[in-house]
Structures are given as C-alpha cells and as structure tokens.
N, C-alpha and C positions, 0 to 999 in steps of 0.2 A: 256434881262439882265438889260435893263435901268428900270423897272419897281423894280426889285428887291435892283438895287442899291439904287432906291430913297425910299423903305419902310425899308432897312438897315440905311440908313442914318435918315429917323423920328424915329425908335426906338432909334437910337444912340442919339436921340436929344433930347428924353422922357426921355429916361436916366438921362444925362446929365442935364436936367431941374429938375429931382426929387432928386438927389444927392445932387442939388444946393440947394432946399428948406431943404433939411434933415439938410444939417451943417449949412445953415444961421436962418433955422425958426423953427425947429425939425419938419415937415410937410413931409409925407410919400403922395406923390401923387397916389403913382399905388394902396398906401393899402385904402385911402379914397375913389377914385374910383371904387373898388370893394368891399367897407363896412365895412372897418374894423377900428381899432384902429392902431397908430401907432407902427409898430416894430412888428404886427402880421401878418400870411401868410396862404393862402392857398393856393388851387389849382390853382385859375386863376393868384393869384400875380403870384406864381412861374412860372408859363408857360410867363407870359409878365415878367419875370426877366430873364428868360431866352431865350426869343427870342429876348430883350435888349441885352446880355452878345452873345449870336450868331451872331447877325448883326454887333458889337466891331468886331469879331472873322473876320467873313467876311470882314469888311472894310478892318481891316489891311493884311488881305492874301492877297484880290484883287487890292490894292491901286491904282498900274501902271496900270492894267488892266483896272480899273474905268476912270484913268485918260486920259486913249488913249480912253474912251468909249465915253465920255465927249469933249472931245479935240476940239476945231475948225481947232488949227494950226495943222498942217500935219506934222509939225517936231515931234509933239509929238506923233500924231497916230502912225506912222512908227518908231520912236526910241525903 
C-alpha cells in the first residue's frame, strides 16, 4: 500500500505543479508533454488527468489510513 500512496501523492504533486503553471504562466505541462498546444487533449492527457483527479480521490478517502501507514509514533498507528 506504501507504494500506491507514494505514486498518489506524485500525481497529486503533477497536478498541483501543472495548475500552478496554468494560472501563473498559461503553461499546460501534461498537454506539452504529450505534444499538444495549450488547452488541447487527448487520450493520454485525459488518462493522466485522470489518474491526477483519482489519486485527489484517494488521498482524501485514505487520509488516516495513510497516516497510521506512515506513522513512527504508535499513538498514531493504533488511534
């Protein structure tokens, strides 16, 4: 499960990075990376925008879960 959280959390962070260029620079990172112009989409955007908007999905269901998974202290594992 640790594997999963930690490729939830790089897409959560692609995201968050590409959002960040869109409103400060108009710069669509996922569309330049797979060739396109800004504000255009195809298959592969959509599939990494949406495995962006699923790993969101997932953090926030699993949150506690993550964070007992994560945990050193024992108060947390066990709470």
């Amino acid at each position: 499960m640790k594997k999963l959280d930690i490729l939830a959390a790089v897409l959560v962070a692609v995201g968050g990075i590409n959002w960040g260029l869109v409103a400060a620079a108009e710069f669509d990172l996922v569309a330049t990376l797979v060739g396109l112009e800004f504000g255009e989409m195809n298959a592969v955007s959509r599939v990494v925008y949406g495995l962006v908007g699923a790993s969101a999905v997932y953090q926030i269901a699993q949150q506690h879960a993550i964070r007992r998974r994560w945990s050193r202290d024992l108060r947390v594992a066990t709470a």
